[in-house]
BARO-994163 format. One record per atom (N, C-alpha, C): residue number from 1; residue in three letters; x, y, z. Coordinates in nm, 4 decimals, padded with zeros to 6 digits. Atoms other than C-alpha are relative to their C-alpha. Last residue first. Layout:
<sites>
<site num="NUM" residu="ALA" px="X" py="Y" pz="Z"/>
...
</sites>
This chain:
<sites>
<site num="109" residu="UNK" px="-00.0710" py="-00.0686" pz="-00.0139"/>
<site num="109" residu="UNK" px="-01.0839" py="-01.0899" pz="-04.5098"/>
<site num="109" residu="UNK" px="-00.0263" py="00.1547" pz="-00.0692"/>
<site num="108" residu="UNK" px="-00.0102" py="-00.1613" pz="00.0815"/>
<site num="108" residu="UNK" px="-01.3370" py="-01.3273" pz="-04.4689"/>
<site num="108" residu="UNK" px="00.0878" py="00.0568" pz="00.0206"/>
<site num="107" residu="UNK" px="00.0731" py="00.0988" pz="00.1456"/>
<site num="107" residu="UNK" px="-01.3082" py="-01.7750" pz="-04.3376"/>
<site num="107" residu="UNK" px="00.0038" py="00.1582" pz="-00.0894"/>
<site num="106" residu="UNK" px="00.0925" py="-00.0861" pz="00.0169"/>
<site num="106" residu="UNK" px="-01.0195" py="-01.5872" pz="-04.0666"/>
<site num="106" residu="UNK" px="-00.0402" py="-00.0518" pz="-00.1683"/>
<site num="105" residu="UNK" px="-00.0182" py="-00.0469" pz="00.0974"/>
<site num="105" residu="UNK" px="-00.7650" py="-01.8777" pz="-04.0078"/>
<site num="105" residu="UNK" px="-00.1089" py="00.0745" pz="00.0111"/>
<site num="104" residu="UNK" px="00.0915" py="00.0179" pz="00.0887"/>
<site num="104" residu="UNK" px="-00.8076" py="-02.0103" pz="-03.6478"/>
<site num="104" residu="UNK" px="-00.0213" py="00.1087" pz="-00.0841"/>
<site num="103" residu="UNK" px="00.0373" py="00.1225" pz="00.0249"/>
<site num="103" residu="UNK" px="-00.5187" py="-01.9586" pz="-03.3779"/>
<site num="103" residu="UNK" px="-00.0273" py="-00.0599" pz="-00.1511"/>
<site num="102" residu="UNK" px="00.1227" py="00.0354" pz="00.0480"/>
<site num="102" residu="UNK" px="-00.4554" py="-01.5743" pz="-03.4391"/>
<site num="102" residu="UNK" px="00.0205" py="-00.1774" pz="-00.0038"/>
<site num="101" residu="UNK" px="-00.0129" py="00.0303" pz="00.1666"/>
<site num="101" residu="UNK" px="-00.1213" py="-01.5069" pz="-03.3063"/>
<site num="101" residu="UNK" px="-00.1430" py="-00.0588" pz="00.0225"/>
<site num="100" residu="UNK" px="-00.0457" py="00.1290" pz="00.0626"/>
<site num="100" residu="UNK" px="-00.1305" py="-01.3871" pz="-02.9453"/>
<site num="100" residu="UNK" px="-00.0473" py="-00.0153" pz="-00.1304"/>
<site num="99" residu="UNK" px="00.1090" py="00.0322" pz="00.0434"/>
<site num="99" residu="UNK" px="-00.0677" py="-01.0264" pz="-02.8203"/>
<site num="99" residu="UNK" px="-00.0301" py="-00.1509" pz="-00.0951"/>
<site num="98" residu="UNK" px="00.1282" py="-00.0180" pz="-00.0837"/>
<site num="98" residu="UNK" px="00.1981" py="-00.9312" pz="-02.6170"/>
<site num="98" residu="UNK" px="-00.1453" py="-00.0488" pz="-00.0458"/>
<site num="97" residu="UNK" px="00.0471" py="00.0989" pz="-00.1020"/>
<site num="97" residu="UNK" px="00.4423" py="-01.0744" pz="-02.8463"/>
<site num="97" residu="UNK" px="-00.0604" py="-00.0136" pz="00.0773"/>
<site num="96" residu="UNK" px="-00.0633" py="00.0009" pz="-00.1112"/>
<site num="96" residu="UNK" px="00.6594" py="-00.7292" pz="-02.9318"/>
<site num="96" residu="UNK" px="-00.0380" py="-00.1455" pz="00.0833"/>
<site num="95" residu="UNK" px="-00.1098" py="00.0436" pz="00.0457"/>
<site num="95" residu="UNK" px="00.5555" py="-00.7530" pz="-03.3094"/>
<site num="95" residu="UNK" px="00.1049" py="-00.0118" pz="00.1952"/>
<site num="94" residu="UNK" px="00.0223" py="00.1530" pz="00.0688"/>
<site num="94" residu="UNK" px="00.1727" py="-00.7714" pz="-03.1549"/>
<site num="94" residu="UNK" px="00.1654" py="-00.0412" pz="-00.0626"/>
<site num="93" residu="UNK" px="00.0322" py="00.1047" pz="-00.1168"/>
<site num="93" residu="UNK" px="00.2250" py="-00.4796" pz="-02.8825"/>
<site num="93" residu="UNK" px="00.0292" py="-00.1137" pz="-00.0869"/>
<site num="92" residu="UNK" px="-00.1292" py="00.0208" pz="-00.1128"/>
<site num="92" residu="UNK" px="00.3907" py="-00.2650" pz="-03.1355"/>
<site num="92" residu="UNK" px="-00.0117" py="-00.0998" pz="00.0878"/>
<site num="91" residu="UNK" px="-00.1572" py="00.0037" pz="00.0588"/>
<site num="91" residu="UNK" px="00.1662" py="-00.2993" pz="-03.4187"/>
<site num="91" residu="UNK" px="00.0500" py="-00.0424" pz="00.0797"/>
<site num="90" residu="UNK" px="00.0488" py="00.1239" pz="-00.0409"/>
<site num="90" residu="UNK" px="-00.1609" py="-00.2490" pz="-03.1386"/>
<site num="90" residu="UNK" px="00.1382" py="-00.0553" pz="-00.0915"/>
<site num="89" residu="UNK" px="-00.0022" py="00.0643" pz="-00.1135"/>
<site num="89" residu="UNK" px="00.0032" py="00.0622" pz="-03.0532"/>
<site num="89" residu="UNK" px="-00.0253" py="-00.1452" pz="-00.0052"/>
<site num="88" residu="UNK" px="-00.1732" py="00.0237" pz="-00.0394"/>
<site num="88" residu="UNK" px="00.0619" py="00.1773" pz="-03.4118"/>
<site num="88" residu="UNK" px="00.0291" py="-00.0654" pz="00.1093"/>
<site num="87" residu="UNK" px="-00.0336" py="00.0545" pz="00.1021"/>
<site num="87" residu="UNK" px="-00.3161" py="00.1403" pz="-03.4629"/>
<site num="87" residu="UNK" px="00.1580" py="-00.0503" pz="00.0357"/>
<site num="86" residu="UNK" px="00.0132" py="00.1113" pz="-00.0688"/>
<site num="86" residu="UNK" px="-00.4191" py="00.3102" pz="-03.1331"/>
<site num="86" residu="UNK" px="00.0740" py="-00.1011" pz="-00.1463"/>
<site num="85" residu="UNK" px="-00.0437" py="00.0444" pz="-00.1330"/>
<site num="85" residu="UNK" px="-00.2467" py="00.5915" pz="-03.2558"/>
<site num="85" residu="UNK" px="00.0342" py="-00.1293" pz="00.0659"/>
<site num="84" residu="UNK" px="-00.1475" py="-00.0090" pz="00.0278"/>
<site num="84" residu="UNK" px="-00.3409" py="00.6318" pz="-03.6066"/>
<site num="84" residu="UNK" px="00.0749" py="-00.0508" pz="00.1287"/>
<site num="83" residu="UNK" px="-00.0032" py="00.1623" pz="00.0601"/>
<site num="83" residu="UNK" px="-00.6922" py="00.5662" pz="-03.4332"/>
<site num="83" residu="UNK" px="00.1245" py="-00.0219" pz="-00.0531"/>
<site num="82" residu="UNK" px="00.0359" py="00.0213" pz="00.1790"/>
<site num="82" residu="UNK" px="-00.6275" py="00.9418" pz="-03.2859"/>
<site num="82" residu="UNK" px="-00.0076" py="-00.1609" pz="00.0085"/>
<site num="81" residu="UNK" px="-00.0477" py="00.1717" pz="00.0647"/>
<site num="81" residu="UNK" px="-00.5472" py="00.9589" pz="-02.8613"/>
<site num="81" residu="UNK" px="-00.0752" py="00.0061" pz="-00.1418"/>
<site num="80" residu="UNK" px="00.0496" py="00.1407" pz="-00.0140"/>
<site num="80" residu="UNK" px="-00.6533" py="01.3306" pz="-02.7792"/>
<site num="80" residu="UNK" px="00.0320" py="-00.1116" pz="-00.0761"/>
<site num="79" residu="UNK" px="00.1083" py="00.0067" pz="00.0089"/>
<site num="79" residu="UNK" px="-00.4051" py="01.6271" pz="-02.7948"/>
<site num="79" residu="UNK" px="-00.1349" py="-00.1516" pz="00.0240"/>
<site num="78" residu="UNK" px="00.0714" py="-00.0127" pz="-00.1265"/>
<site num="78" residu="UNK" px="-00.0739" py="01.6495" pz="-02.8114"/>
<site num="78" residu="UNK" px="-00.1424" py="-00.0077" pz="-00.0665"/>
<site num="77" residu="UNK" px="00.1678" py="-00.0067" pz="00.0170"/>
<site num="77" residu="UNK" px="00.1614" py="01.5274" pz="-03.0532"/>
<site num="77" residu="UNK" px="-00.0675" py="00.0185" pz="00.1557"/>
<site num="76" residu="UNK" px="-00.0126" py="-00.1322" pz="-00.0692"/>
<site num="76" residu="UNK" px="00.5725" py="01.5211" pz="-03.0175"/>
<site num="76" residu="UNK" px="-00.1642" py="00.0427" pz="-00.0155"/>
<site num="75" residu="UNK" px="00.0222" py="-00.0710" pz="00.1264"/>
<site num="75" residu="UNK" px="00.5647" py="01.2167" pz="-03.2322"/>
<site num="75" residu="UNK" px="-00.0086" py="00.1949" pz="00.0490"/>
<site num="74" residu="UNK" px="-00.1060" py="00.0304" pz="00.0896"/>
<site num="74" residu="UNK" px="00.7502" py="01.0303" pz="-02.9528"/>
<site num="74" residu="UNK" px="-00.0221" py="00.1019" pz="-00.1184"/>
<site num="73" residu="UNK" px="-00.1392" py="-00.0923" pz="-00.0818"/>
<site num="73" residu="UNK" px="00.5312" py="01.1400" pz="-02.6823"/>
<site num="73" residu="UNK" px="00.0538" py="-00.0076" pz="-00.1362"/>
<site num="72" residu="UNK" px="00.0477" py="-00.1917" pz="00.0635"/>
<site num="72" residu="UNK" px="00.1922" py="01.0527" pz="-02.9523"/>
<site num="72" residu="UNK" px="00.1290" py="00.0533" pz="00.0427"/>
<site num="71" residu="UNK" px="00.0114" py="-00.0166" pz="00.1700"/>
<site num="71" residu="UNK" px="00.3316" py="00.6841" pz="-02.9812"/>
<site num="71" residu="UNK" px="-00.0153" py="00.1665" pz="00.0185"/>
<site num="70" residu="UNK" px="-00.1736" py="00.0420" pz="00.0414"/>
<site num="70" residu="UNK" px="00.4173" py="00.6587" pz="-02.6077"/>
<site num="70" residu="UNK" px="-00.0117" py="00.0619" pz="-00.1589"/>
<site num="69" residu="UNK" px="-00.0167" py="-00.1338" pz="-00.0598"/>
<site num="69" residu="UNK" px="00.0167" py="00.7646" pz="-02.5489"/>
<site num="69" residu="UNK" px="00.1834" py="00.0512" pz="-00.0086"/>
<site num="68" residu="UNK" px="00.0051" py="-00.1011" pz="00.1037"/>
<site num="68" residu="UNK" px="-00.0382" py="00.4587" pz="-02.8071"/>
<site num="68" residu="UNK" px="00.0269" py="00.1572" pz="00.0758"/>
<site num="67" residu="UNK" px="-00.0846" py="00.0066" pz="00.1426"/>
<site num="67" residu="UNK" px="00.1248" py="00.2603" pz="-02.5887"/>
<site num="67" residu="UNK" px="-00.0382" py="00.1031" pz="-00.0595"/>
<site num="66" residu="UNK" px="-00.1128" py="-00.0301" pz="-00.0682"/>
<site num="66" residu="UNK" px="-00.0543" py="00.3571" pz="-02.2721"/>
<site num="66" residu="UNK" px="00.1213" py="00.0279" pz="-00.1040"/>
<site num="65" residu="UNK" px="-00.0671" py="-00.1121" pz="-00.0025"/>
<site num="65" residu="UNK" px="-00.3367" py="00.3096" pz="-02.4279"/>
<site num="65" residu="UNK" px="00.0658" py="00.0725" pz="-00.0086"/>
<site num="64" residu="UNK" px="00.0689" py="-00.0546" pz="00.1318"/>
<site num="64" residu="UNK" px="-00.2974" py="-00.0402" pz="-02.5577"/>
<site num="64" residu="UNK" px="00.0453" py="00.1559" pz="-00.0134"/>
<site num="63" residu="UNK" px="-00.1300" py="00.0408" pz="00.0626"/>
<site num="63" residu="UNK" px="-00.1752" py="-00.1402" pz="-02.2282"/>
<site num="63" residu="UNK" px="-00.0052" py="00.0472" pz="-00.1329"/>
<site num="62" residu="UNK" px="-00.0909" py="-00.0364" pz="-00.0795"/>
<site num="62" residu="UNK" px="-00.4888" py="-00.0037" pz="-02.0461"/>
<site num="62" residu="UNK" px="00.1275" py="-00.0080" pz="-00.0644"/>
<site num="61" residu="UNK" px="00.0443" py="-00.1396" pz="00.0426"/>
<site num="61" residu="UNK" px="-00.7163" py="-00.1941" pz="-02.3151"/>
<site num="61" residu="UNK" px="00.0668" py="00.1191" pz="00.0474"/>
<site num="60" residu="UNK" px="-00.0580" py="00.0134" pz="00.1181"/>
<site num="60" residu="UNK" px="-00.5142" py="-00.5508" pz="-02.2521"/>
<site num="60" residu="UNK" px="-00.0666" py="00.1742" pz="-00.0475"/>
<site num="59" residu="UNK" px="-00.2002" py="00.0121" pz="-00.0108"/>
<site num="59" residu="UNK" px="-00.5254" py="-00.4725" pz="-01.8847"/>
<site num="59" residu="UNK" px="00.0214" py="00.0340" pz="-00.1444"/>
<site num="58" residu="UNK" px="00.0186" py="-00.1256" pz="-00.0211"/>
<site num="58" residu="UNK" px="-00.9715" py="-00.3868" pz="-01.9392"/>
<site num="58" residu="UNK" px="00.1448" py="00.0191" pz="00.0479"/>
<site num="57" residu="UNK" px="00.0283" py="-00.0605" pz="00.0867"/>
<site num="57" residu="UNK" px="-00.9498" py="-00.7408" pz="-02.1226"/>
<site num="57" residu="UNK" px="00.0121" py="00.2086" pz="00.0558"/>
<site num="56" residu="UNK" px="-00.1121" py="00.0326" pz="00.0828"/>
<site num="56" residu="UNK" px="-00.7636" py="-00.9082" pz="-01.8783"/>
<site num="56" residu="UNK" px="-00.0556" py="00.0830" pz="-00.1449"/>
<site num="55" residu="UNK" px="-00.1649" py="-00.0398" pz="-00.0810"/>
<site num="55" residu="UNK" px="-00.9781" py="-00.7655" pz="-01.5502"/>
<site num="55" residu="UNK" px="00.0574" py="00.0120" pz="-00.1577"/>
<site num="54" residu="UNK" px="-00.0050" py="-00.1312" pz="00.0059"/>
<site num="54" residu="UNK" px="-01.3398" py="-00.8418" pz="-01.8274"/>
<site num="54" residu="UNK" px="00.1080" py="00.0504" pz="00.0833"/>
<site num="53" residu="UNK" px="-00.0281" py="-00.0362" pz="00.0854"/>
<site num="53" residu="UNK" px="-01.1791" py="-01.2052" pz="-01.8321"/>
<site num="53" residu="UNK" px="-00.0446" py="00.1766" pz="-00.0914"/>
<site num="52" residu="UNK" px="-00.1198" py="00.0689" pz="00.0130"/>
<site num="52" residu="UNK" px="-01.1723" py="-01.2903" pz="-01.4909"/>
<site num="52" residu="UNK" px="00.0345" py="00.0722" pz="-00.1414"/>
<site num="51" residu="UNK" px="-00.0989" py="-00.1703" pz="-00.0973"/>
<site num="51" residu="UNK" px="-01.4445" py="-01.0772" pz="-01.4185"/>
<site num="51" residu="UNK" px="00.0703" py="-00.0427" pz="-00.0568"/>
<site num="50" residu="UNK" px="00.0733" py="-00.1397" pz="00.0316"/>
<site num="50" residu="UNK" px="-01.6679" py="-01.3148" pz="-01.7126"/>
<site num="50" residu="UNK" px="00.0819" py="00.0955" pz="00.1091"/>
<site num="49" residu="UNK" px="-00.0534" py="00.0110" pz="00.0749"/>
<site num="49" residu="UNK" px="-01.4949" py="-01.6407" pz="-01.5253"/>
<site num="49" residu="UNK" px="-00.0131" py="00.1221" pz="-00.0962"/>
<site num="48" residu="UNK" px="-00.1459" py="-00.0490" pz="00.0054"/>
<site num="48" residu="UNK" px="-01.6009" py="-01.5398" pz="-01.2365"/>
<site num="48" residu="UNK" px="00.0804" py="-00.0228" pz="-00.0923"/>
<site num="47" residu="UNK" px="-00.0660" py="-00.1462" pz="00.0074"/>
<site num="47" residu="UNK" px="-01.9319" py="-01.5362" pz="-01.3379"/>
<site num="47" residu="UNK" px="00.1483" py="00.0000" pz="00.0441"/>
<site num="46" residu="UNK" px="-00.0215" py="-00.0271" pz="-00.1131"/>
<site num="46" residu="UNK" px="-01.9264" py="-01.8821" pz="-01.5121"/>
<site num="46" residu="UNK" px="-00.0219" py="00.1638" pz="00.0386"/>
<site num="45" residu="UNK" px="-00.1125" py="-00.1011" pz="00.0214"/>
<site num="45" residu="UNK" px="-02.0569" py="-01.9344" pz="-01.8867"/>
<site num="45" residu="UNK" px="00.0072" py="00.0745" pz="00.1644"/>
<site num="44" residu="UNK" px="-00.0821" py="00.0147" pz="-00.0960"/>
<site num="44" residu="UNK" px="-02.2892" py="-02.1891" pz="-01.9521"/>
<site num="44" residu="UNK" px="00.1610" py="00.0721" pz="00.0253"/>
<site num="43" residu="UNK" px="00.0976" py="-00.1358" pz="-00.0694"/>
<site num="43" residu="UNK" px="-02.4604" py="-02.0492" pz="-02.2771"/>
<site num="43" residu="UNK" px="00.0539" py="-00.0230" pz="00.1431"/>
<site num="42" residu="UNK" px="00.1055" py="00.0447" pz="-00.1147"/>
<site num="42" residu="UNK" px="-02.1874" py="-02.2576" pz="-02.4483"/>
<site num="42" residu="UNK" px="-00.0554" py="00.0848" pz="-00.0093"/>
<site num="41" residu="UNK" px="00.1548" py="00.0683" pz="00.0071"/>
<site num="41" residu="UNK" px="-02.0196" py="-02.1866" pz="-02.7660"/>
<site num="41" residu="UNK" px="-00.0788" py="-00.0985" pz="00.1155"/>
<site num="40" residu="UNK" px="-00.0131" py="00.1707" pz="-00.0416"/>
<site num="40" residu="UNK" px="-01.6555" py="-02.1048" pz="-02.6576"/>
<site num="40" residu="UNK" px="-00.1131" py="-00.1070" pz="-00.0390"/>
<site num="39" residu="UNK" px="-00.1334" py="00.0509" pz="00.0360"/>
<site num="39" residu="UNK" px="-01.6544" py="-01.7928" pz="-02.8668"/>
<site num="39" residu="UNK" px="-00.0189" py="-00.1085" pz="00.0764"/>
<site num="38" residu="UNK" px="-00.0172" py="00.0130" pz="00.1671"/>
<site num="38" residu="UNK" px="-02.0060" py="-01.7038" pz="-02.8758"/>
<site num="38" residu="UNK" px="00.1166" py="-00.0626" pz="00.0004"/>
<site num="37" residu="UNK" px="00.0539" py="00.0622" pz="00.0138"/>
<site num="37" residu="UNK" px="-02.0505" py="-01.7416" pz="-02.4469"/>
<site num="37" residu="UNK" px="00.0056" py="-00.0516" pz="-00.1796"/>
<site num="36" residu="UNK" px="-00.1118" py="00.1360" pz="-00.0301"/>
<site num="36" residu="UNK" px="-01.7357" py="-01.5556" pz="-02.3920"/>
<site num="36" residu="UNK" px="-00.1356" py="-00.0997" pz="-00.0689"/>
<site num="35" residu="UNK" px="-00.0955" py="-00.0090" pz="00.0786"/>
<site num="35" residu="UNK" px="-01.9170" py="-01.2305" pz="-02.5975"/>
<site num="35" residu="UNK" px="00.0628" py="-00.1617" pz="00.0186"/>
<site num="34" residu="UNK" px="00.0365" py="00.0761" pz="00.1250"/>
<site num="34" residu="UNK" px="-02.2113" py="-01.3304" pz="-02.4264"/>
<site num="34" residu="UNK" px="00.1044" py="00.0341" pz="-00.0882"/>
<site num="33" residu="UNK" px="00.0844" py="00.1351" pz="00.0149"/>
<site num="33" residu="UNK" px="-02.0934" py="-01.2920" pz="-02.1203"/>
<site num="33" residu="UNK" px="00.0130" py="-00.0226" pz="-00.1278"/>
<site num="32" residu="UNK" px="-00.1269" py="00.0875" pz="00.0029"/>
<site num="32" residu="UNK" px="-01.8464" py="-00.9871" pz="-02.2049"/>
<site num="32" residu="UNK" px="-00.0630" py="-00.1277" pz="00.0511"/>
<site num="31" residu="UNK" px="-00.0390" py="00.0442" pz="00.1391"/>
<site num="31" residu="UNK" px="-02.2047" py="-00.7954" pz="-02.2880"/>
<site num="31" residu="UNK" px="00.1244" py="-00.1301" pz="-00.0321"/>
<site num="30" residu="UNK" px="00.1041" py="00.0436" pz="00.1426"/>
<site num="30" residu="UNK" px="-02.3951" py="-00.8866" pz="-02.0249"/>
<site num="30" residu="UNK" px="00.0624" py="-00.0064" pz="-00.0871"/>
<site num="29" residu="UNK" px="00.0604" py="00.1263" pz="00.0039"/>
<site num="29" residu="UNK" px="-02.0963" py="-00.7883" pz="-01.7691"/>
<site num="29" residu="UNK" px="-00.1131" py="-00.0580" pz="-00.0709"/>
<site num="28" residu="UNK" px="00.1515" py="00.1015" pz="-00.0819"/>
<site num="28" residu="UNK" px="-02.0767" py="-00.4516" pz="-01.8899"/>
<site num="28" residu="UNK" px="00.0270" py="-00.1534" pz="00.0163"/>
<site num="27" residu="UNK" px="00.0569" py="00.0635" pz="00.1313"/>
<site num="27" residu="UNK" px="-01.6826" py="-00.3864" pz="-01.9536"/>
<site num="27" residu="UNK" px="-00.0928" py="-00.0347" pz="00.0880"/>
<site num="26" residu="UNK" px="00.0072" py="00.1711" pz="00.0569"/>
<site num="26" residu="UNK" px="-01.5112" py="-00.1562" pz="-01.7425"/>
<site num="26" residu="UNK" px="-00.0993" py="-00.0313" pz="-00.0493"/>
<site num="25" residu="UNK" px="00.1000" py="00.0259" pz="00.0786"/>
<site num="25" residu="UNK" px="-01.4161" py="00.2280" pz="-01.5999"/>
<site num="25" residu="UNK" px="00.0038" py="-00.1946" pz="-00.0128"/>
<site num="24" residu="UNK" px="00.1306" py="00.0276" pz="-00.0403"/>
<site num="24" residu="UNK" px="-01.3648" py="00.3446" pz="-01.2584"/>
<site num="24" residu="UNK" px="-00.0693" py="-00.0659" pz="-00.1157"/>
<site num="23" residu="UNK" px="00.0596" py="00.0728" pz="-00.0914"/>
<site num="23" residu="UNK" px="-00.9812" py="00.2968" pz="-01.2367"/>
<site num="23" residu="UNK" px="-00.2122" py="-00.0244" pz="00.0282"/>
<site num="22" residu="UNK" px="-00.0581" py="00.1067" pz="00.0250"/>
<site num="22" residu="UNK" px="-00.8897" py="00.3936" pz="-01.5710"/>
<site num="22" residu="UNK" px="-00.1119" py="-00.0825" pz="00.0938"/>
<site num="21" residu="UNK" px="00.0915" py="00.0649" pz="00.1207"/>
<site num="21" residu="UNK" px="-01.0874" py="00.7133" pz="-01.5192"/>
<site num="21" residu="UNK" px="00.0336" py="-00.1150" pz="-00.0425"/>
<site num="20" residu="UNK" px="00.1328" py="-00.0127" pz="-00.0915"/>
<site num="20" residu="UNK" px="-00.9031" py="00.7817" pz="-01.1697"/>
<site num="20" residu="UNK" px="-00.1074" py="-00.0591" pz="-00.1264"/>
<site num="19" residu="UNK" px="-00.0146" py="00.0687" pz="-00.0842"/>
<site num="19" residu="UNK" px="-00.5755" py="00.7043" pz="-01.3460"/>
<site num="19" residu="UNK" px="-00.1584" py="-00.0398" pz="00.0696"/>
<site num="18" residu="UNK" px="-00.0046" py="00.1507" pz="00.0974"/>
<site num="18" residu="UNK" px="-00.6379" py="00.8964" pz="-01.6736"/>
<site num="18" residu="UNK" px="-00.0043" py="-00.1332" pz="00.1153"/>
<site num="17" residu="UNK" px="00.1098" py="00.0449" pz="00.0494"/>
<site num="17" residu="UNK" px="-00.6833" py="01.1805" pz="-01.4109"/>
<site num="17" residu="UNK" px="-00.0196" py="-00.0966" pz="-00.0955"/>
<site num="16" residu="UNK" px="00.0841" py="00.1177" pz="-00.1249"/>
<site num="16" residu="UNK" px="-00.3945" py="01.0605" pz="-01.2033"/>
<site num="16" residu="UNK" px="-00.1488" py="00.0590" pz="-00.0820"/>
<site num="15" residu="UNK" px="00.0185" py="00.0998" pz="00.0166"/>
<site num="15" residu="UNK" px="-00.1782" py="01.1312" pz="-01.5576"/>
<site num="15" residu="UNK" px="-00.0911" py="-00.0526" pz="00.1416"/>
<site num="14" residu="UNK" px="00.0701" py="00.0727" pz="00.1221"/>
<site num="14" residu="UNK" px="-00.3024" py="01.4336" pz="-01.6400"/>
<site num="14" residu="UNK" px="-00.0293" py="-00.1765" pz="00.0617"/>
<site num="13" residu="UNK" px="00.1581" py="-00.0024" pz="-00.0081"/>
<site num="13" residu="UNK" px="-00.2312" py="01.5962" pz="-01.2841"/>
<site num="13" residu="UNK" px="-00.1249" py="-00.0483" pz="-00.1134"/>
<site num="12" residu="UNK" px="00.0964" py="-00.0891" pz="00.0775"/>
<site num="12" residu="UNK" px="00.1017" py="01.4393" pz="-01.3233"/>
<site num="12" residu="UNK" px="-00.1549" py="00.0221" pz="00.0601"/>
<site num="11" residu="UNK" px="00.1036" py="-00.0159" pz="00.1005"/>
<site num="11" residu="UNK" px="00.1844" py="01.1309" pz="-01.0996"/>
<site num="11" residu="UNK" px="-00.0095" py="00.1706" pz="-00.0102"/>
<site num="10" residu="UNK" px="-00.0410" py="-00.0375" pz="00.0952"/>
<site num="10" residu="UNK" px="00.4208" py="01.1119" pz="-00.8461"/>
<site num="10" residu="UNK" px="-00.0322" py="00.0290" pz="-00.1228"/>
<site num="9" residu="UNK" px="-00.0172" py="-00.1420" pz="00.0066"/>
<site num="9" residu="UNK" px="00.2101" py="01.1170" pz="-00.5540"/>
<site num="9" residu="UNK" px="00.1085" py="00.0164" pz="-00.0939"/>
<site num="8" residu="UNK" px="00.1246" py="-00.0579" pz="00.0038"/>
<site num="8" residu="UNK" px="00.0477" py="00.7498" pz="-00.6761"/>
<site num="8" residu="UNK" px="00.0497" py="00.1868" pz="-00.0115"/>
<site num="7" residu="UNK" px="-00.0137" py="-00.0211" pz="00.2119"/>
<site num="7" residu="UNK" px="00.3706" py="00.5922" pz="-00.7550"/>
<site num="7" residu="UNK" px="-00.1171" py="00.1174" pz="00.0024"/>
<site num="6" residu="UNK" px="-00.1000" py="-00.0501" pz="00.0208"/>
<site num="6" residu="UNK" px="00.4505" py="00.6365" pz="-00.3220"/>
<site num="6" residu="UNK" px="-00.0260" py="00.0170" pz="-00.1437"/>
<site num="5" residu="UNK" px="00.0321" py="-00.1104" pz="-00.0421"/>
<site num="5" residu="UNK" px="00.0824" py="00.5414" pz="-00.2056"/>
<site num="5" residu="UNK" px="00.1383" py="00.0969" pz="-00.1012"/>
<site num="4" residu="UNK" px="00.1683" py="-00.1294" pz="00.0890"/>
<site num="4" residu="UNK" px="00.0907" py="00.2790" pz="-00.4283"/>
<site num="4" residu="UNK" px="00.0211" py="00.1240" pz="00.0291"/>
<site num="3" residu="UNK" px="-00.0459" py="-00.0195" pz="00.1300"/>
<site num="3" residu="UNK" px="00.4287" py="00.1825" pz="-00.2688"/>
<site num="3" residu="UNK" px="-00.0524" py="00.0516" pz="-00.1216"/>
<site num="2" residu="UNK" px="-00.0842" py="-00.1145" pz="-00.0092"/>
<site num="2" residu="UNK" px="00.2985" py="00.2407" pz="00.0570"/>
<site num="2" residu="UNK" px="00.0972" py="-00.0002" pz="-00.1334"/>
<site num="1" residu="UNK" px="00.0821" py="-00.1184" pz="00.0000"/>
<site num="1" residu="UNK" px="00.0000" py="00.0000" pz="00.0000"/>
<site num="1" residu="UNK" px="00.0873" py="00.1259" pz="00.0000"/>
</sites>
């Protein structure tokens, strides 16, 4: 807790508001149900399994960010996160291995 406490008062006044909005946002439960429920094809679909995987999904969205907020430092850009952004971010994550190789061939492209 004193190490929180310690990252916490180092923070920007940008970055603890991205912090405070990080921290309150997430994925309806209804929808990330039936999202897990399509992909595994059950209707049996745990709740903790649904946190479990709205946590790793609202990490993998967090990480994303974060990247693409790297992408704007670098470009010397201000202003709000662009799709150019998130784009380059997801690039980086996927040639870096953070993100796993598509299993099952896509039937459309």
């Amino acid at each position: 807790m004193a190490k929180m406490q310690a990252i916490l008062s180092q923070f920007t006044e940008e970055q603890m508001s991205r912090y405070e909005s990080f921290r309150r946002s997430g994925f309806q439960k209804a929808n990330m149900r039936r999202i897990l429920a399509s992909i595994i094809g059950s209707q049996k679909v745990s709740m903790p399994m649904t946190i479990v995987i709205s946590g790793i999904a609202k990490m993998f969205v967090g990480e994303l960010i974060e990247t693409g907020r790297m992408i704007m430092a670098e470009r010397k850009e201000m202003g709000p996160i662009r799709p150019c952004h998130i784009r380059e971010a997801f690039r980086r994550l996927k040639l870096e291995g953070k993100i796993p190789k598509q299993s099952v061939p896509r039937l459309f492209r």
